[in-house]
DOTOR-871079 format. One record per residue (C-alpha): residue in three letters; y, x, z. Coordinates in steps of 0.5 Angstrom, whole numbers, plus 500, padded with zeros to 3 digits. Last residue first. Example, Ala and Ser with C-alpha at 12.3 -4.5 7.8 and 13.67 -1.06 7.14 Angstrom:
<recs>
Ser498527514;Ala491525516;
</recs>
This chain:
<recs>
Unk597250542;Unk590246544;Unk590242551;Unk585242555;Unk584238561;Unk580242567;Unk575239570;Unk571241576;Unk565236580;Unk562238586;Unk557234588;Unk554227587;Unk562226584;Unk567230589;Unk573233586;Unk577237584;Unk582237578;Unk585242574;Unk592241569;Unk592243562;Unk597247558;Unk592252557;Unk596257562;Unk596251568;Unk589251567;Unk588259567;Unk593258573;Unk588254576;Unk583258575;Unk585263578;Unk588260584;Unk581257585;Unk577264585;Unk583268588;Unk583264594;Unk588260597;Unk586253598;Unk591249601;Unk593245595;Unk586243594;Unk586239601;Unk579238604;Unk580231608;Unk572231607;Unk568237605;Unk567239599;Unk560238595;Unk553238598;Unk550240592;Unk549237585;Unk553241580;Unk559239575;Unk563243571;Unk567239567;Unk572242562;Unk576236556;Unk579238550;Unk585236547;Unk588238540;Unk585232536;Unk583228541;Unk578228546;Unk574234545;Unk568235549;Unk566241553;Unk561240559;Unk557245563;Unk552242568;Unk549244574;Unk542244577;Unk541244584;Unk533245586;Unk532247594;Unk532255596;Unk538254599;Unk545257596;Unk546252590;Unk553250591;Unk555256595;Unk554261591;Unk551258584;Unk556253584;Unk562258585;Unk560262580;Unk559257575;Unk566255576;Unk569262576;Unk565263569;Unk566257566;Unk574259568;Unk574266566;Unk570264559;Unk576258558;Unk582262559;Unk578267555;Unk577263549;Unk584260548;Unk587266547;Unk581269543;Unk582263538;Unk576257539;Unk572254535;Unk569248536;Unk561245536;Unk561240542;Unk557243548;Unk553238553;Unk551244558;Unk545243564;Unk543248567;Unk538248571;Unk538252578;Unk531255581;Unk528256575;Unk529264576;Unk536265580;Unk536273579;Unk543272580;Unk546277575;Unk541274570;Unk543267571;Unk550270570;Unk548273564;Unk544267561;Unk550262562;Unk555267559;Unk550267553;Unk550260552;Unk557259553;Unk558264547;Unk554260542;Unk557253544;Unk564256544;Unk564258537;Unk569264537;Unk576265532;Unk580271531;Unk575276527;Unk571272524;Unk565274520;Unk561274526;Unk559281531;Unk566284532;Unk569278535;Unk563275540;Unk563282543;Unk571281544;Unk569275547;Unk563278552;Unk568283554;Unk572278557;Unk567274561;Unk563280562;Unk570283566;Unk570277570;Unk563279572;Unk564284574;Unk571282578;Unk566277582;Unk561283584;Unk567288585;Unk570282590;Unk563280593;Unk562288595;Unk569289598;Unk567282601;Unk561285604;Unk563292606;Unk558296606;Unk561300600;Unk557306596;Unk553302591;Unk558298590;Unk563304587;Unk557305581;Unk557298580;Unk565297579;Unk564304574;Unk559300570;Unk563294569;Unk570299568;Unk565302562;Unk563295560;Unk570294559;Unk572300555;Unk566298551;Unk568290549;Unk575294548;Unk573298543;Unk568294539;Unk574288539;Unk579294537;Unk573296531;Unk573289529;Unk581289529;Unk580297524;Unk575294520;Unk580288519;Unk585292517;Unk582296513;Unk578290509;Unk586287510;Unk589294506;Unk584295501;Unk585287498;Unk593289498;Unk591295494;Unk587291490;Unk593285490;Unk599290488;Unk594293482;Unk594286479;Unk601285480;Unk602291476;Unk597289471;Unk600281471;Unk607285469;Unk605288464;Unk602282461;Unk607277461;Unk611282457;Unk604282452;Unk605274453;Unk612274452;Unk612277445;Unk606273444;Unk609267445;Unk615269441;Unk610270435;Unk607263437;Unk613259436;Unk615261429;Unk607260428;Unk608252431;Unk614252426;Unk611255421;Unk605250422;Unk609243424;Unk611245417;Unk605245413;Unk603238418;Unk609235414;Unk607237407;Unk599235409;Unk600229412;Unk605227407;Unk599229401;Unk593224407;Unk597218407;Unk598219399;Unk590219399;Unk589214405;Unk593209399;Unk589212394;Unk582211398;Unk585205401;Unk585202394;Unk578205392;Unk575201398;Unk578194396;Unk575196390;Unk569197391;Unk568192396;Unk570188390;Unk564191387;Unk559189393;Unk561182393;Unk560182386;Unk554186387;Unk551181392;Unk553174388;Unk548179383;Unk542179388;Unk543172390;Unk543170382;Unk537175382;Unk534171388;Unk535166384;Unk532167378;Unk526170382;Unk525163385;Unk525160378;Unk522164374;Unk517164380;Unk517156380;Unk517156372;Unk510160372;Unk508156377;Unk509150374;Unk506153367;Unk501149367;Unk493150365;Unk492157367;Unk495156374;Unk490152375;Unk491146380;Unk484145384;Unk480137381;Unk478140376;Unk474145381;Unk473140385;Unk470136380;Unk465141377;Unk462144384;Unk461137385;Unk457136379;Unk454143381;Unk451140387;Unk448134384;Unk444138379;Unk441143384;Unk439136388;Unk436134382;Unk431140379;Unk430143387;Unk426149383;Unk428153389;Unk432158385;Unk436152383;Unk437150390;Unk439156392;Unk444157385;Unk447149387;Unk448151393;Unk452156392;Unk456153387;Unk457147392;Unk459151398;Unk465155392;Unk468148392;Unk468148399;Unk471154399;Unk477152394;Unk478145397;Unk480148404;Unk474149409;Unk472145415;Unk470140412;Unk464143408;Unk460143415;Unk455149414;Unk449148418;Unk445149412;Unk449154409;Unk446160413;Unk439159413;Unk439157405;Unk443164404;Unk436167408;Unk432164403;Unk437165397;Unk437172397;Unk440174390;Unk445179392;Unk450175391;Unk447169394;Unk446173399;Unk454175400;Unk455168400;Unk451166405;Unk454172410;Unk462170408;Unk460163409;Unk457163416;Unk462167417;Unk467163416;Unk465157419;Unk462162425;Unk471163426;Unk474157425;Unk470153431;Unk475159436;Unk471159442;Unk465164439;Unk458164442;Unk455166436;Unk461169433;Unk459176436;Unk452176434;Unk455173426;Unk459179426;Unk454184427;Unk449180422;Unk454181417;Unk456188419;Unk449190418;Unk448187410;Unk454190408;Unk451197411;Unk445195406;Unk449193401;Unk453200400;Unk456197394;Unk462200395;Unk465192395;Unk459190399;Unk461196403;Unk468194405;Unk467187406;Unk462188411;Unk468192415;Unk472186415;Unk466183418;Unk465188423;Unk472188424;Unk473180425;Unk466180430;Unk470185435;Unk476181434;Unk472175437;Unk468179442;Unk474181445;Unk478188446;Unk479190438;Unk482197438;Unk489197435;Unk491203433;Unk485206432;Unk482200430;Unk487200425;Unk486205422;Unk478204421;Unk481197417;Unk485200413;Unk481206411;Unk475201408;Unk480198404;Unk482203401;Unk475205399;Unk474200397;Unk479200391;Unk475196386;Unk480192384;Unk476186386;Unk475189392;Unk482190394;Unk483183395;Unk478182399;Unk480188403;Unk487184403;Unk485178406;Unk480182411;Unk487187414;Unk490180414;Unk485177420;Unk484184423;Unk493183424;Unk492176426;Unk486177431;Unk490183434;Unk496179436;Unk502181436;Unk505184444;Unk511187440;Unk512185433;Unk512191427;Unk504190427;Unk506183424;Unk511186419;Unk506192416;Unk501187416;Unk505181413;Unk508186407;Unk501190405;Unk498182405;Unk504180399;Unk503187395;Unk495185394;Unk497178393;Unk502180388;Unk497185385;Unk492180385;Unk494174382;Unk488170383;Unk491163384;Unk488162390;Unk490170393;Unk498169390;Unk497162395;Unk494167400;Unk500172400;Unk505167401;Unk502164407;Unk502171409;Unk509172407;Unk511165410;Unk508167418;Unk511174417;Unk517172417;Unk517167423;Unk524169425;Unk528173419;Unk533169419;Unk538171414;Unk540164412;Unk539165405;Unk533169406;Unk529165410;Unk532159406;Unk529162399;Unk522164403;Unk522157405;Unk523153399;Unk518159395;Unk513156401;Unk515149399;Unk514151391;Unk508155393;Unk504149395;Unk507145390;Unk504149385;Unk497150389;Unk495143389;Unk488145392;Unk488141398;Unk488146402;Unk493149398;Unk497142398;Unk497142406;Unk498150407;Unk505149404;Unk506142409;Unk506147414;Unk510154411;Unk515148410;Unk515146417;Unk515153420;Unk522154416;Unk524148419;Unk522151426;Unk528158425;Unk533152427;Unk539153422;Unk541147421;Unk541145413;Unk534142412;Unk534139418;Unk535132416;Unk531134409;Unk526138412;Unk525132417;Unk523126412;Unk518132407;Unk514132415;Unk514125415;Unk512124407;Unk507129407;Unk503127414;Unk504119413;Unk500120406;Unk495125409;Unk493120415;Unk488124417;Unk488123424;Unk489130425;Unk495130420;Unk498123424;Unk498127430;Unk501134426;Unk507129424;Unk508127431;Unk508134434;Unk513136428;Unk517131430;Unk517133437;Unk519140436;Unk525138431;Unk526133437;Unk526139442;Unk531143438;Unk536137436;Unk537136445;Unk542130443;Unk541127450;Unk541119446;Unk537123441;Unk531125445;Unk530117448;Unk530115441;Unk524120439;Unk519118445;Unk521110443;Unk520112435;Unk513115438;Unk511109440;Unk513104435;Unk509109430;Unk503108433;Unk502100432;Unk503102425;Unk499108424;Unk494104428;Unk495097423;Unk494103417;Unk487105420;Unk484099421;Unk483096427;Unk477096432;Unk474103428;Unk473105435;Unk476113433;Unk481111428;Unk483106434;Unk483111440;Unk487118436;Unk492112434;Unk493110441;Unk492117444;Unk498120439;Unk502114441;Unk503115448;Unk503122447;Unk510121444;Unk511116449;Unk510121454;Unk514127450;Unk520122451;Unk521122459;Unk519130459;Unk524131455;Unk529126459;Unk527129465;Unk533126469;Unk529125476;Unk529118476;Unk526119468;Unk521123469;Unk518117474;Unk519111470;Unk516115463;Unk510115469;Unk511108471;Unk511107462;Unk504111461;Unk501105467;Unk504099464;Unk503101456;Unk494102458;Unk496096461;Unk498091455;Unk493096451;Unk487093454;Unk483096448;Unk478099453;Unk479106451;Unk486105453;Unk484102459;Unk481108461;Unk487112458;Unk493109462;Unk489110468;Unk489118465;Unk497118465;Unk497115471;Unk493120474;Unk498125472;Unk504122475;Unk501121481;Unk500129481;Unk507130479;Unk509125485;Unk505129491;Unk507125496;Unk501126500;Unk499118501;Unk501117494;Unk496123491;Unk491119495;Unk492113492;Unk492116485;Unk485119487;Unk481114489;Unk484110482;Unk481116478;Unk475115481;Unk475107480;Unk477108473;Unk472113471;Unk467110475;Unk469103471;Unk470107465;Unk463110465;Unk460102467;Unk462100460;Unk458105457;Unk458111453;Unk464114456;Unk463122456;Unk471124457;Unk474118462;Unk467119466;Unk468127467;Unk476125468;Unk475121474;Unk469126477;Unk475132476;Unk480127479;Unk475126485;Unk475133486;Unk483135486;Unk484129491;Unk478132495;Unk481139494;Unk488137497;Unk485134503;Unk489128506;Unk489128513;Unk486123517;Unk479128516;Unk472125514;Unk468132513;Unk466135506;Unk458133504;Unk460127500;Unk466129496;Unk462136494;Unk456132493;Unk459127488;Unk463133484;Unk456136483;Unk453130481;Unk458128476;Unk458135474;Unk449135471;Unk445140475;Unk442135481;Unk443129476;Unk437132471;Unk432133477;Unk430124477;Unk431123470;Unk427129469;Unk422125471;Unk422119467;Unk423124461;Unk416127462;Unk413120463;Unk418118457;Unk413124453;Unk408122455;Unk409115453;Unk410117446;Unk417114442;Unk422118444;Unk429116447;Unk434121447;Unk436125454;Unk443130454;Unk443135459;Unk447138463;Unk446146464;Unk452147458;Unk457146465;Unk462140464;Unk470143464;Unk475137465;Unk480141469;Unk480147464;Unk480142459;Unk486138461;Unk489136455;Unk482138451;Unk479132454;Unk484127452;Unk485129445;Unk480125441;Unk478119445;Unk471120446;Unk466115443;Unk459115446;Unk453121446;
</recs>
């Protein structure tokens, strides 16, 4: 495979992702086997993506409008060719797909879409060395951010600008590594300017870094250092949590490097500004850095104690991440072991598995090897030997690259100790010693020297243990300087000069407390001499209070005894008004009875209307009454309740069956029983006549009652039925009848006036106004 521009297929890794099934032919010398290979040839395309997302574009119908998944596919097919470029004619298939793409994307109006095919355009030519129009494409798309006032995004693109032209020509060797630094640099000093036109210091601190972190990974260690010491000095005194992160990072240099004292000198920088600004943000990031450096210099104890912090603090943090606390629960059974405390570590880490039980296979893997440590400390070799293999088979198919590395050495290196060479060979063999800070590639050589003198590789034995020798001379030692020794008098120093600025802060608190205690004192001795005479004369004034009290309570029992006799008075009355309400209801249904009992004897047909209209007169009132002596009310009468039952009785009366309907829209009021009565005789005259006359055939009549209050005091009186109706010219006035009379004169009673008219029938209202 050819060159790739580094950081190209990861920005669109998701987009960019080539199946494993593709596979790569090397040449071969037999005949048979370029017979197979020929064959293959002619398979191999239909399983690789190119061919995939070619078929795709192929089988999906022409349409005139803009498909979005063939834009999405020929993008795909450009970045497939841009990623795996070998040849000349890969950049043109890239070109030419990405070009496709771009046009489309324009068609579409899909600004952000163009952008980033330009953005890709600008790394096809990138790779071909044509810088001038590498820059044209990258400046439409810093053209584009800027017309929409996206100056941070405007700035990241020269930014990346810069970081793909030093990652392309340190990759193609075309110019050496100084002149790519160089050209490089322009770029990002462009991207840099632009953040500080807007003053946005929070995005130039995260843009710095980015730029420092290209030239670490382009391996330009002398550009990292002094860069990133270059913004730790400009930002040093601002209070952006990231500079902290920038002295933790340039920390993490100089210990890979091996260079422990300067290592912990700008980790004890951090941890000083941490604590003098009071930013506990990234905190545990510096206590487990700090930790590790401890590790490196073999100072367990702090090491050990360093390790407990940065746990305790990650597991403090909500949604933490578990990779991070196994990661640390490792270094500090590591440690443990050397103090022969296993036993210990073994029960950090089955605690934390119940707390945080490892979900993916990479956390699964840390916590199999975590455990490995454990009982190769407790020599339980066997259970080691297990855990070991169980981490390498959740490593084995690892998307994190550090995680087989470290594996790989810690189950090599557990053989070594063992003495089984053979199988720490197998492991060793793929191990890449760059992967690994000075330290550990140090300790690589040591075990490969013991392999390979255990093999009888005389020479290569040799070979290893030299370059066991010179990296170790080469890793400051703590035993040959006192450097670090200075560093912690000296860190130590200041947080003692710290400490005692807060003691002397702390005293004249002190102080300034003590003399509001004395001040709050006197305070409190007047307060106490006036508040003895706030109580004579607050006791002066309860003896008189109590004198009054027991007079008050002589009276309040007399008044007492008055309102239970009170109390007994009004039950006695109300019995005695229920019992009237009994009485009378009873006297009238005698008088109704004798009126049956007289009918009976009379032939006369109006005499016998007269008693029967005067009956059921009497049970309109002596329904009221019943009414009265059954609720809790003795004065007032739900007219809902009482018409229903006058309905009853009158449909009863007449034995109508279903032949009339009855229709009643009653609002829920109460009436007093001088009201309620008027109100009963007129329903039950109104009710009457419908019935006799309205409803004298067999056909079906239906009649409908209707009270409805109107305003606070007013009610309306409608009873309306369906039949013939009065006859035209009939005049109200001159009717004499009893019926009409009476309920005109209840009307007039009530305050109200009664009308008559014909409406679909006959229609009685009567207005009503409540005294």
């Amino acid at each position: 495979m050819g060159h790739q521009l580094p950081g190209l297929a990861k920005q669109e890794g998701r987009e960019a992702n080539i199946p494993k099934n593709c596979w790569l032919v090397v040449a071969v010398d037999s005949k048979y086997v370029k017979l197979l290979i020929a064959i293959l040839l002619l398979i191999v395309p239909e399983f690789c993506p190119a061919q995939e997302v070619k078929e795709q574009l192929y089988t999906q119908p022409a349409h005139h409008q803009v498909d979005t998944s063939r834009i999405k596919a020929l993008y795909q097919l450009g970045l497939y060719y841009l990623s795996h470029y070998n040849q000349k004619n890969h950049l043109d298939s890239a070109q030419f797909y990405l070009n496709k793409a771009l046009v489309m994307a324009k068609v579409a109006y899909r600004s952000t879409d163009a952008s980033r095919y330009n953005l890709q355009l600008g790394n096809v030519y990138l790779a071909r060395n044509n810088m001038p129009v590498a820059e044209k494409y990258y400046a439409l798309v810093a053209q584009a951010h800027e017309a929409k006032l996206e100056t941070t995004k405007q700035a990241q693109t020269w930014v990346k600008f810069g970081a793909n032209v030093l990652n392309k020509m340190t990759d193609t060797g075309k110019r050496n590594s100084e002149s790519a630094a160089e050209t490089a640099e322009l770029y990002f000093n462009r991207g840099i300017k632009i953040l500080q036109s807007v003053r946005d210091t929070a995005a130039l601190i995260k843009m710095e870094i980015y730029i420092t972190m290209s030239y670490h990974d382009g391996g330009y260690r002398q550009r990292y250092r002094k860069r990133f010491i270059d913004i730790i000095k400009k930002f040093e005194n601002s209070r952006f949590a990231e500079v902290n992160i920038l002295y933790a990072n340039l920390s993490v240099v100089y210990r890979n490097e091996g260079n422990n004292n300067m290592s912990l000198f700008y980790l004890l920088k951090a941890m000083n500004r941490m604590e003098r600004l009071r930013d506990t943000v990234n905190k545990d990031v510096l206590y487990g850095e700090l930790a590790l450096i401890y590790d490196e210099l073999g100072q367990t104890d702090q090491s050990i104690q360093w390790y407990k912090k940065t746990l305790a603090l990650r597991e403090n943090i909500p949604n933490t991440s578990p990779a991070g606390l196994y990661r640390t629960v490792g270094f500090l059974v590591l440690n443990l072991n050397k103090q022969g405390r296993s036993s210990e570590g073994l029960s950090y880490i089955i605690d934390l598995e119940k707390r945080h039980p490892p979900k993916d296979d990479n956390v699964k893997g840390m916590a199999a090897q975590v455990k490995a440590y454990c009982y190769d400390g407790l020599m339980q070799y066997k259970l080691a030997e297990k855990y070991f293999l169980l981490m390498m088979a959740y490593y084995r198919n690892s998307d994190v690259p550090y995680l087989p590395a470290y594996g790989m050495y810690d189950i090599a290196n557990f053989y070594v100790q063992q003495k089984k060479y053979s199988k720490a060979a197998y492991y060793l063999k793929d191990l890449h010693e760059g992967n690994f800070n000075l330290s550990r590639e140090r300790d690589i050589n040591l075990m490969r020297f013991k392999i390979d003198s255990a093999a009888g590789k005389t020479w290569s034995a040799i070979k290893y243990f030299q370059q066991y020798k010179r990296l170790n001379d080469s890793i400051f030692n703590a035993t040959k300087s006192g450097q670090i020794e200075e560093l912690q008098i000296k860190y130590a120093t200041e947080q003692k000069e710290r400490d005692l600025a807060f003691v002397t802060k702390d005293r004249q608190l002190q102080y300034e407390k003590a003399n509001h205690a004395t001040n709050a004192r006197n305070i409190t001795l007047i307060g106490i001499g006036l508040l003895l005479i706030v109580i004579g004369l607050l006791y002066n004034s309860y003896r008189i209070n109590q004198k009054k009290t027991i007079e008050i309570d002589r009276k309040n029992k007399e008044l007492n005894q008055l309102v239970s006799e009170k109390d007994s008075l009004l039950e006695e009355k109300e019995w005695l008004i229920k019992e009237v309400h009994h009485r009378v209801k009873n006297n009238l249904q005698i008088v109704m009875s004798l009126l049956q009992r007289q009918s009976s004897f009379i032939n006369n047909k109006e005499a016998l209307a007269a008693i029967r209209n005067s009956e059921h007169r009497m049970n309109s009132i002596a329904l009221i009454h019943q009414k009265l002596y059954q609720s809790n009310s003795y004065m007032l009468i739900k007219m809902i309740d009482y018409v229903n039952e006058l309905v009853t009785y009158l449909q009863e009366s007449f034995d109508l069956g279903s032949r009339i309907i009855f229709e009643k829209q009653i609002d829920d009021v109460d009436f007093e029983v001088s009201m309620a009565i008027p109100i009963g005789l007129i329903l039950n005259e109104a009710i009457t006549n419908a019935i006799k006359y309205a409803c004298e055939s067999h056909r079906l009549c239906s009649v409908r009652i209707m009270l409805k209050q109107t305003d606070q005091n007013d009610y309306l009186l409608e009873i309306a039925d369906n039949g013939a109706g009065l006859p035209a010219h009939f005049n109200l006035d001159e009717i004499n009848s009893m019926g009409f009379n009476l309920m005109r004169g209840l009307t007039k009673q009530l305050g109200g006036k009664l009308s008559v008219m014909n409406q679909d029938g006959l229609v009685i209202r009567s207005v009503i106004h409540k005294m």
